[in-house]
ZAPATOR-343884 format. One record per residue (C-alpha): chain; residue number from 1; x, y, z. Coordinates in steps of 0.001 Angstrom, whole numbers, plus 500000, padded with zeros to 6 digits. Each point is the difference from the previous one (the first is absolute). Layout:
BEGIN
 mol seq   east  north     up
   A NUM      X      Y      Z
...
***
This chain:
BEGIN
 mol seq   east  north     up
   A   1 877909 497633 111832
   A   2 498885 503621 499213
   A   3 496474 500100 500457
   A   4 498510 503630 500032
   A   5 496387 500768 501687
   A   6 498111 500663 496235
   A   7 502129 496717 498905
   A   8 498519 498079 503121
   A   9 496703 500951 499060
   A  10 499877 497786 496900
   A  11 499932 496973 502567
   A  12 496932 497973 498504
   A  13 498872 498973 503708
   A  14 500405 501329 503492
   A  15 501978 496500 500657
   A  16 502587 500696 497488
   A  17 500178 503895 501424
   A  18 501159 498416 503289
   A  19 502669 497881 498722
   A  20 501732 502586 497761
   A  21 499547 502826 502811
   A  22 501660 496865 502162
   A  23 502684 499824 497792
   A  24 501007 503395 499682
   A  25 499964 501045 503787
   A  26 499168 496937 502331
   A  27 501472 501093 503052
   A  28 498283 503496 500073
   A  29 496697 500070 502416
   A  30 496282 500213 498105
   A  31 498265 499717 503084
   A  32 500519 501412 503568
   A  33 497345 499515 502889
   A  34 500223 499833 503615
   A  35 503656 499239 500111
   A  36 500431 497329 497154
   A  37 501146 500789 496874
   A  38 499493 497856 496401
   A  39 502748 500120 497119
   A  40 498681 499907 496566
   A  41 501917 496768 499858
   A  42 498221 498644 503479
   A  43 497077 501115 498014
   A  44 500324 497608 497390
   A  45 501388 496981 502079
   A  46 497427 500348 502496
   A  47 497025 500459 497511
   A  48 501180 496591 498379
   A  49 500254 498024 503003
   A  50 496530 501379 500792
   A  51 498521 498931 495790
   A  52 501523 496481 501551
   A  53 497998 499736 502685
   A  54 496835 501325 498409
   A  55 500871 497504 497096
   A  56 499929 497368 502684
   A  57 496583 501039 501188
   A  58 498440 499092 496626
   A  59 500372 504160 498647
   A  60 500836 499801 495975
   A  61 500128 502435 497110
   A  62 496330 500931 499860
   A  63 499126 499475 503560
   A  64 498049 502700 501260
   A  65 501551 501385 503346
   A  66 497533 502506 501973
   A  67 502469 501872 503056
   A  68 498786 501953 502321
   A  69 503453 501188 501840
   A  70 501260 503587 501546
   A  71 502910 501947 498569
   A  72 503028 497604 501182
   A  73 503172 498847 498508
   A  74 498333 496431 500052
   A  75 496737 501286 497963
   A  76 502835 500936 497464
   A  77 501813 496593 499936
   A  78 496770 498355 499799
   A  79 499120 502140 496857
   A  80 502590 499243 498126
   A  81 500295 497126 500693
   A  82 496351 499284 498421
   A  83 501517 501948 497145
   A  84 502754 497758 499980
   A  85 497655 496803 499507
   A  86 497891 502060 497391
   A  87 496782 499550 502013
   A  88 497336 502419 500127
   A  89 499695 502165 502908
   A  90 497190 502223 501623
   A  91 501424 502331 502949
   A  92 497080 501007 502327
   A  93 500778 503330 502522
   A  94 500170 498553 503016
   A  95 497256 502183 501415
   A  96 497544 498455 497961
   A  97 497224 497626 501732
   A  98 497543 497565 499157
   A  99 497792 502019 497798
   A 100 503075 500898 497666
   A 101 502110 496725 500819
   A 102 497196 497311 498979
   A 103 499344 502163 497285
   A 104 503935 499897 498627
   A 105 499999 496771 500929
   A 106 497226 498397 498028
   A 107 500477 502117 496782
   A 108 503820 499199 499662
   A 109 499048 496255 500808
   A 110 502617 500039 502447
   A 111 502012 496409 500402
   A 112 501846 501571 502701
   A 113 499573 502510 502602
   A 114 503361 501622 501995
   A 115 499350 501764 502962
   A 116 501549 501164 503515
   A 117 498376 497927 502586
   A 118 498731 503048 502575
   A 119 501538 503672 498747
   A 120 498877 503022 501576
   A 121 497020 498721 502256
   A 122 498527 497862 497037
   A 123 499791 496230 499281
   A 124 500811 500008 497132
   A 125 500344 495617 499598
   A 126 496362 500074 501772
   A 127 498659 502251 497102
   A 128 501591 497786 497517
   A 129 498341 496914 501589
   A 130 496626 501834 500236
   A 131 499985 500892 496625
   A 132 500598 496348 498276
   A 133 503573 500857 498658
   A 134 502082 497531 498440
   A 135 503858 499313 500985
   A 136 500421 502524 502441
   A 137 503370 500214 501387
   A 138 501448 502506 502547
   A 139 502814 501889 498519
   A 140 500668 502807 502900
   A 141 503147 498127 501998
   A 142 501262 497329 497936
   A 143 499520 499614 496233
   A 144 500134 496928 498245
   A 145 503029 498068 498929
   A 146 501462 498058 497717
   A 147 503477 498993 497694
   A 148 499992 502158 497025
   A 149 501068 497198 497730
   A 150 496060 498279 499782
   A 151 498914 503069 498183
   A 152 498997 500337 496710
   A 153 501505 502684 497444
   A 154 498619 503644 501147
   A 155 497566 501346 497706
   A 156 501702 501249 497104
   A 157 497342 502716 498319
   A 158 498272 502805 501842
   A 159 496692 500107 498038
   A 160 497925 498019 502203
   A 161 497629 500754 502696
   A 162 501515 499060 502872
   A 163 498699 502854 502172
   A 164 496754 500638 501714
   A 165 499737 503767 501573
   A 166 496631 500936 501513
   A 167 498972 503763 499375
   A 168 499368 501429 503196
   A 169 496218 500180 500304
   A 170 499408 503257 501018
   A 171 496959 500450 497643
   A 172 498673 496202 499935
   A 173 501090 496591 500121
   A 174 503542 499538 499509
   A 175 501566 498779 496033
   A 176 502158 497454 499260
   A 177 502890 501759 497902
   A 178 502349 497716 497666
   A 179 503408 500834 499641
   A 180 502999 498508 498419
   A 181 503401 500189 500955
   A 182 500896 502172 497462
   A 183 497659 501978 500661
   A 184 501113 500500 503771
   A 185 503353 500490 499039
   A 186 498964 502879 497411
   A 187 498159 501455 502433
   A 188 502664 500196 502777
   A 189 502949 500933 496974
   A 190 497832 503302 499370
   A 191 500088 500896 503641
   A 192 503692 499434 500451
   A 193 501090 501596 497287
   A 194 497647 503179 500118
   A 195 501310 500524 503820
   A 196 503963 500263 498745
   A 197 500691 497603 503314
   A 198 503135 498525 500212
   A 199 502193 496981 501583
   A 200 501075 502604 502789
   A 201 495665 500624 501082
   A 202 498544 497947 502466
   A 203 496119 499690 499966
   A 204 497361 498919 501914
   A 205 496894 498223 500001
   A 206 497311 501138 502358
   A 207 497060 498527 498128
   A 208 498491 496364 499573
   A 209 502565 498305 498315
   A 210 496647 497893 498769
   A 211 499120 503176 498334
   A 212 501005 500487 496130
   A 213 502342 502741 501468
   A 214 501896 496811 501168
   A 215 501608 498704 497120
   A 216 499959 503152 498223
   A 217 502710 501799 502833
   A 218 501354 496402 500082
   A 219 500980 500086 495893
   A 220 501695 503452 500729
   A 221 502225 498352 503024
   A 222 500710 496904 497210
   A 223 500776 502863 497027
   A 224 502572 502186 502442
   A 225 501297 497866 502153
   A 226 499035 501817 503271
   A 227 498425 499060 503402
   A 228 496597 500797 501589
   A 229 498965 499883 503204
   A 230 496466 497838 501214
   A 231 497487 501628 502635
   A 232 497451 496916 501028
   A 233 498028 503263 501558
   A 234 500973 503214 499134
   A 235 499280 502695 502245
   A 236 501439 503625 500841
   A 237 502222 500900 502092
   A 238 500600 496194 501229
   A 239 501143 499247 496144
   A 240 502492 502799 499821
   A 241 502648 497867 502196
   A 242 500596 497727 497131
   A 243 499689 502470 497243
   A 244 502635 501820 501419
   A 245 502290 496671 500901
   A 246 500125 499129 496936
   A 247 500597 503055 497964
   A 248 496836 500630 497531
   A 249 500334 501483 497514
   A 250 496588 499902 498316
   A 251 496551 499262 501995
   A 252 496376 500465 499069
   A 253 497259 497870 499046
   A 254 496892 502484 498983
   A 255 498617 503487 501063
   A 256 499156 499124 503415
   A 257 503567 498555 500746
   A 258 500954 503723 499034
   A 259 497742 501949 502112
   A 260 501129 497308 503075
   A 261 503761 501080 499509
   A 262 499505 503701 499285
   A 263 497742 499745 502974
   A 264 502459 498201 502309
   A 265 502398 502784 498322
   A 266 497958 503147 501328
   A 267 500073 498636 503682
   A 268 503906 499778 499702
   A 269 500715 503654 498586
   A 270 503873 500564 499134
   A 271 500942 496344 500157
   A 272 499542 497642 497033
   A 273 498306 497002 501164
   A 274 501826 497509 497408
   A 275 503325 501761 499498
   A 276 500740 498236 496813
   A 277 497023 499874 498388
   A 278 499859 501673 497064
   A 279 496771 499038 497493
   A 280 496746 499253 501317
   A 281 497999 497745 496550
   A 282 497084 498194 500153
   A 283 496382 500050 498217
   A 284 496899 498217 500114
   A 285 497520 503165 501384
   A 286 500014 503507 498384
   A 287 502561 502569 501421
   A 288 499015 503837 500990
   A 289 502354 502413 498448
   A 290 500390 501611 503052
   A 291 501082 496739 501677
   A 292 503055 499737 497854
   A 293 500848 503668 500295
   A 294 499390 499508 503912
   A 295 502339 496326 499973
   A 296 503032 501636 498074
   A 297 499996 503500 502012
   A 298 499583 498539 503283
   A 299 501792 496297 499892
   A 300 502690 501300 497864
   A 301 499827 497248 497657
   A 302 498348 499547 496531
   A 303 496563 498120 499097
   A 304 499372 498148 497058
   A 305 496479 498805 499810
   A 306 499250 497200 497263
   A 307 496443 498511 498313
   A 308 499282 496362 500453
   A 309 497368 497287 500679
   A 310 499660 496138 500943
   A 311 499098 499865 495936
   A 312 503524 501444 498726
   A 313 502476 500373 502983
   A 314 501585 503203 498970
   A 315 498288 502545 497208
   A 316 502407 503134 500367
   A 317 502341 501179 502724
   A 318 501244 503312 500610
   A 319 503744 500786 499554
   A 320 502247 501494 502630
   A 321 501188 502274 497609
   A 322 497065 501193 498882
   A 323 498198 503582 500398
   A 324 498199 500921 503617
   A 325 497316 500729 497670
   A 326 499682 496589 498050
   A 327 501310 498071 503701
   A 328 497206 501891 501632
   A 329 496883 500112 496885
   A 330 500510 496639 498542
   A 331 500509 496218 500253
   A 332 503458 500267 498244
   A 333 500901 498565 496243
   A 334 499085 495904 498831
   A 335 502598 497967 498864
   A 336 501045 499580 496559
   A 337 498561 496937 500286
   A 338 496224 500941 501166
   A 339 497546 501551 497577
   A 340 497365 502944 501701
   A 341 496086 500586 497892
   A 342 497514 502493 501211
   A 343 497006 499404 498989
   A 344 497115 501663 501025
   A 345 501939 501811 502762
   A 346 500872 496291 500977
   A 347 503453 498423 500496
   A 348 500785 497124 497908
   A 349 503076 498064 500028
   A 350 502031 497218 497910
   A 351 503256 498295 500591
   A 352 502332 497364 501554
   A 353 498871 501112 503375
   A 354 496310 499456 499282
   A 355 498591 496858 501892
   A 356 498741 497584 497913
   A 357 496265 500012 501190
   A 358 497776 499083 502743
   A 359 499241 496438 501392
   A 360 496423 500928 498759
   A 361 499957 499807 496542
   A 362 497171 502558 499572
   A 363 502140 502321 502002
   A 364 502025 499420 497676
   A 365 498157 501280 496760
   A 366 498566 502934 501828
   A 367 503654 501179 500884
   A 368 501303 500129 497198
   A 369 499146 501330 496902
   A 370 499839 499319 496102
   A 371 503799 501319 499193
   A 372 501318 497783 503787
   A 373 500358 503169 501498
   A 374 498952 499578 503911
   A 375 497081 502076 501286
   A 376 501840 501830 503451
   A 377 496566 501716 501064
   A 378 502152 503366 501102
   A 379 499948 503287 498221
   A 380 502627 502171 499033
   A 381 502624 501508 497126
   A 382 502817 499264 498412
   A 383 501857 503599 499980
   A 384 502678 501287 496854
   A 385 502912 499131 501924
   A 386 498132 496385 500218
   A 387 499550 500266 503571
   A 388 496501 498311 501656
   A 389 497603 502022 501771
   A 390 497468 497753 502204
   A 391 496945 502069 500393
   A 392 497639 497333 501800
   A 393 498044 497139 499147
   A 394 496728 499073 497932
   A 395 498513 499071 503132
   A 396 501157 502659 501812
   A 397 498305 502337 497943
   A 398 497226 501889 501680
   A 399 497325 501391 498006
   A 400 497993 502447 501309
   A 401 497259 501681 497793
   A 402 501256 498752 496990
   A 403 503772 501280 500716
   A 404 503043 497403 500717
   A 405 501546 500969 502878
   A 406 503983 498901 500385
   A 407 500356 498220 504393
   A 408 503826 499944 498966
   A 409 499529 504182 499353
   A 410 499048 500891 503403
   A 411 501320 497276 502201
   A 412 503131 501667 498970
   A 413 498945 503385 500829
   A 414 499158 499115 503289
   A 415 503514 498307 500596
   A 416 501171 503655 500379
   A 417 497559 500569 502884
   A 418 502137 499580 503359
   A 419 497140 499011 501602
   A 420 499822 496659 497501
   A 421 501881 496829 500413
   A 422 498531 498287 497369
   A 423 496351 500370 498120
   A 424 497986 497865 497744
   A 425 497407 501845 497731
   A 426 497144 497580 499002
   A 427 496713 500848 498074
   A 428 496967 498974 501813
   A 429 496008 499522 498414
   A 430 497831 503040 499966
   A 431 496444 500067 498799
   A 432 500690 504193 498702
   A 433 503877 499663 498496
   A 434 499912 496143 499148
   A 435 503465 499998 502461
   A 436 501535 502583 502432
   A 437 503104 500500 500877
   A 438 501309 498764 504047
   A 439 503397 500757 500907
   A 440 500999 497729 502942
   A 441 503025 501252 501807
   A 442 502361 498335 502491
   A 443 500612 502205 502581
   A 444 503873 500289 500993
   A 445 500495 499332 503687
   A 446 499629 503374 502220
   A 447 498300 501853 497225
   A 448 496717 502392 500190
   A 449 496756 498201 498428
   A 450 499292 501175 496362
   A 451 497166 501217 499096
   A 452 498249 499897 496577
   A 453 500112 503806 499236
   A 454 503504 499944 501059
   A 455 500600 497497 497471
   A 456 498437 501697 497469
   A 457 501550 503077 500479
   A 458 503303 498684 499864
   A 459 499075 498310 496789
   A 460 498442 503240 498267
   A 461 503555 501359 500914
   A 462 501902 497631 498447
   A 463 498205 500639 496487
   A 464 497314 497197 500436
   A 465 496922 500405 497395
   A 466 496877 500313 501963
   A 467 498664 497222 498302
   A 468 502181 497569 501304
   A 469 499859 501144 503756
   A 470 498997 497639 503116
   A 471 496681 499981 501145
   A 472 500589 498253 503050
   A 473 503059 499052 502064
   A 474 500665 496810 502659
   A 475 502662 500109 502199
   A 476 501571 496876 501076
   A 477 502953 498879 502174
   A 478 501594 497577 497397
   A 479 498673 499326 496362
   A 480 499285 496271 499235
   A 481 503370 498216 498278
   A 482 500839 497001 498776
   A 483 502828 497798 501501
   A 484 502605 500024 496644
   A 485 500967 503725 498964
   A 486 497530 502151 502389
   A 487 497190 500569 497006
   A 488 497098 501573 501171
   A 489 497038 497855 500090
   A 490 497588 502314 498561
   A 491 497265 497142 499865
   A 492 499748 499841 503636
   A 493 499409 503901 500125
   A 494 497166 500182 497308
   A 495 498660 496952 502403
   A 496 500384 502366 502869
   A 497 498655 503143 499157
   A 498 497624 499440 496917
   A 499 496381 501084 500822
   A 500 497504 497207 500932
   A 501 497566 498416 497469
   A 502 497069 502116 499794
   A 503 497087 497624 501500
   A 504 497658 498471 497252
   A 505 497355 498717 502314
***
């Protein structure tokens, strides 16, 4: 059989991507963690004698399985193995509690609930119980089983919903996101193929695996053929053992996965803290310029930083063998595949890779609009050489007296400050300019408080209009994140330091 990666990427569902990547190369490893190791081949075997046992529990095509499961080998199986019976899945991040379980819970209309008993401190089973769930099962040690030869035929198109992906809620109640499998597997295709990986790479996966990042890195290990390695908990320097056991090649996850290694990188001077690595990729939170210039001067390695959300898995990706100047300005090129509209200084996008709605109808309708092109809510350009520039969001848009002010524009200035880790520039209500503008800084371990005039100095000197300069400054030990890719939770920081309500008595 000579199947190619773009060839393997006509596979109409993630279930048929398994058995031709099984067919091609089933003794070479997809997954490595802890010690254990799973063959493309084991891959498929085990995920069918899994479907059996799930078939056996009363799951069918249709069913709707919620899992709630950290990033293991068996969260994998158990995937595809869903995928395998066609049933319709809804991955929760395993950080997630009762407010943002129940509510996953009750909108997918759950029949069955996977979980790992007690992970990490938390009962997980308990919370289940608490919260009225239906069929749960604990899937953490031992994962149900059953003789592959009860099953039905596997699902034979890849235009259905059989996904359920919950934005991340850092602005209000989480969405219910439908996908398809083709629309997975177009979304993972455009990341493979814009990173020029190949069979020789070996990845890793440092993120929820119930995260849409999961089966989007997961369609790039089916499309190449090569392995990944699992971190249930990632954390620097006790991760680097296994990076460096294994051989990565290519690690990542978003911009604050970068800033971790280059800063794990600066206390090691002269000695390269993953010897092979050689591309750090990821996406899913704006990147500073300066951060990539810092990443490939320092690390030694290149950085491709892509555009994606739980709505359409991959947008654009940057290519290794692009400029520093487009690798360090912009999101990279989309696919051939994915079709970019500004409108309004809004991106809008259309294509294979494009979820298929909300679980809310009315979502639905405002999302999208008259020509099906999906409202994305960021800002930015598309550039001559047909490169995207993200330049913020609409509702990160601060106006002040009239003017729209761009966070994105100085949250990367102040990157460049040594005294910043990290900052988060959020507009807060004022009675004289309608909004000002608060820069909150994370303070770098060791380092001098800032002080507001410092700040603005340094930002006049970097070519900042006066217009758009702070007018107040917090400093904090460690911004507010969420649990999946590190965003910034700027929500909780407008909660935080927005003015009191004037008293009306």
């Amino acid at each position: 059989m000579n199947e190619t990666p773009h060839s393997l990427s006509s596979a109409r569902t993630l279930w048929e991507l398994v058995v031709r990547r099984a067919a091609v190369t089933p003794d070479r490893p997809v997954l490595l963690q802890d010690g254990r190791r799973l063959t493309f081949g084991g891959l498929r075997s085990r995920a069918e004698r899994v479907a059996a046992g799930l078939y056996g529990m009363g799951v069918r095509p249709g069913t709707v399985v919620a899992w709630q499961l950290p990033t293991r080998i068996e969260t994998a199986v158990l995937s595809f193995a869903l995928a395998r019976l066609g049933a319709v899945q809804s991955p929760v991040i395993p950080f997630y509690r009762d407010r943002e379980v129940g509510f996953a819970l009750r909108e997918s209309k759950a029949e069955f609930f996977a979980v790992p008993g007690v992970w990490r401190g938390h009962d997980h089973t308990q919370m289940a119980r608490r919260l009225g769930a239906k069929g749960v099962f604990e899937a953490y040690g031992a994962l149900p089983d059953g003789d592959p030869s009860v099953l039905p035929p596997p699902p034979a198109e890849g235009g259905s919903v059989r996904w359920i992906y919950w934005t991340s809620g850092t602005t209000s109640d989480p969405k219910g996101v439908l996908h398809t499998d083709r629309s997975l597997i177009a979304g993972g295709a455009c990341l493979a193929h814009a990173l020029r990986l190949s069979a020789d790479d070996v990845g890793s996966m440092a993120f929820p695996y119930a995260h849409i990042a999961g089966p989007d890195y997961t369609v790039m290990l089916l499309l190449y053929g090569f392995p990944a390695v699992m971190f249930e908990h990632f954390a620097l320097p006790g991760a680097l053992a296994e990076y460096r056991r294994h051989g990565v090649t290519v690690a990542g996850g978003s911009t604050a996965f970068y800033s971790l290694f280059l800063a794990e990188q600066r206390r090691r001077p002269g000695e390269k803290v993953i010897p092979t690595l050689r591309l750090l990729a990821g996406g899913g939170a704006p990147k500073p310029p300066g951060l990539y210039h810092a990443v490939v001067r320092e690390m030694g390695v290149q950085l491709t930083h892509g555009y994606g959300m739980t709505e359409v898995p991959m947008i654009t990706m940057g290519d290794p063998w692009d400029t520093a100047e487009n690798l360090a300005t912009t999101e990279g090129r989309p696919p051939a595949g994915m079709s970019v509209r500004v409108v309004d200084g809004e991106i809008r996008l259309r294509g294979e890779a494009v979820c298929q709605g909300y679980l809310d109808p009315a979502q639905t309708a405002a999302a999208f609009d008259a020509d099906g092109f999906l409202r994305t809510g960021d800002l930015g350009h598309v550039t001559d050489s047909g490169h995207l520039v993200l330049t913020g969001r609409l509702k990160d848009v601060i106006i002040r007296k009239g003017e729209n002010i761009s966070a994105k524009e100085i949250e990367d200035l102040l990157a460049g400050h040594p005294a910043v880790a990290d900052s988060a520039v959020i507009g807060l209500p004022d009675a004289e300019r309608g909004e000002l503008v608060c820069a909150v800084v994370e303070r770098p371990p060791g380092a001098a408080v800032l002080t507001l005039p410092e700040v603005v100095s340094f930002l006049r000197a970097e070519g900042l209009s006066v217009h758009k300069l702070p007018e107040r400054l917090e400093v904090v030990d460690a911004l507010p994140r969420n649990d999946t890719l590190r965003k910034v939770l700027k929500y909780k920081l407008r909660e935080s330091f927005a003015p009191p309500c004037a008293d009306d008595g």
